[in-house]
C-alpha positions, 0 to 999 in steps of 0.5 A: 500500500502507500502508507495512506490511512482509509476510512477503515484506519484506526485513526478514523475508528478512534475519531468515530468512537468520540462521538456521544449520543444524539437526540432526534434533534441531532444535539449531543443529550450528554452534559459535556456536549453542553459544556463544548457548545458553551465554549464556542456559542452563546447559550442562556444560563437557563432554558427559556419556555416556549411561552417567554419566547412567544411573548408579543412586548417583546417583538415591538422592540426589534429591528434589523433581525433575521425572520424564518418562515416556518420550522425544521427539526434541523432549526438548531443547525441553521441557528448554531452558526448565528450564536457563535461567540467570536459574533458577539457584538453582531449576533441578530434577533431571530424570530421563528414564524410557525402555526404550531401553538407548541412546538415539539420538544424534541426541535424546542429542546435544541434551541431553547438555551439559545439567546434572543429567539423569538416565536411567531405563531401564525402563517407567513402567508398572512402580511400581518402575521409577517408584520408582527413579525 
């Protein structure tokens, strides 16, 4: 051979093995999982409930922040990026546009320590739902 190490080599074993347990969500369920998150995102000391998140006097202050049209179980992929503490002083307000009245906690459990996300319910098709927005 020429020295090269495949995909079946013991370093990519070693590299495999590392990797905790994931929720449906796709986040690591372990705590050192939250403890890595921590060191590169923004995260909230505590979990913030649906309700808080949902609150209307909270949207009238926004300006200049990012809008999504609806939810995916891969939400926290898109939102992760957008925490990352080197953004610190440029991170956006992000508001969540969904016609679910509860989210499933399975897609709420990985974005819930996240900082300054806001949900909308309603349909994006409605321009006063996009207005409150």
């Amino acid at each position: 051979m020429n020295g090269r190490k495949g995909p079946g080599s013991e370093k990519n074993k070693a590299s495999k093995s590392t990797v905790g347990t994931q929720g449906k969500a796709g986040m690591d369920t372990g705590k050192t999982a939250e403890t890595d998150l921590a060191k590169f995102y923004e995260l909230l000391p505590k979990v913030q409930t649906q309700l808080e998140a949902s609150e209307e006097s909270s949207l009238f202050k926004l300006k200049n922040h990012i809008v999504v049209c609806g939810i995916h179980s891969s939400i926290m992929h898109f939102i992760l990026p957008l925490r990352a503490k080197y953004l610190e002083r440029q991170q956006q307000d992000i508001v969540i546009i969904t016609p679910m009245q509860q989210l499933p906690s399975d897609i709420w459990d990985s974005i819930s320590r996240f900082p300054r996300i806001y949900m909308v319910i309603g349909s994006p098709l409605l321009l006063e739902v996009l207005r409150k927005a």
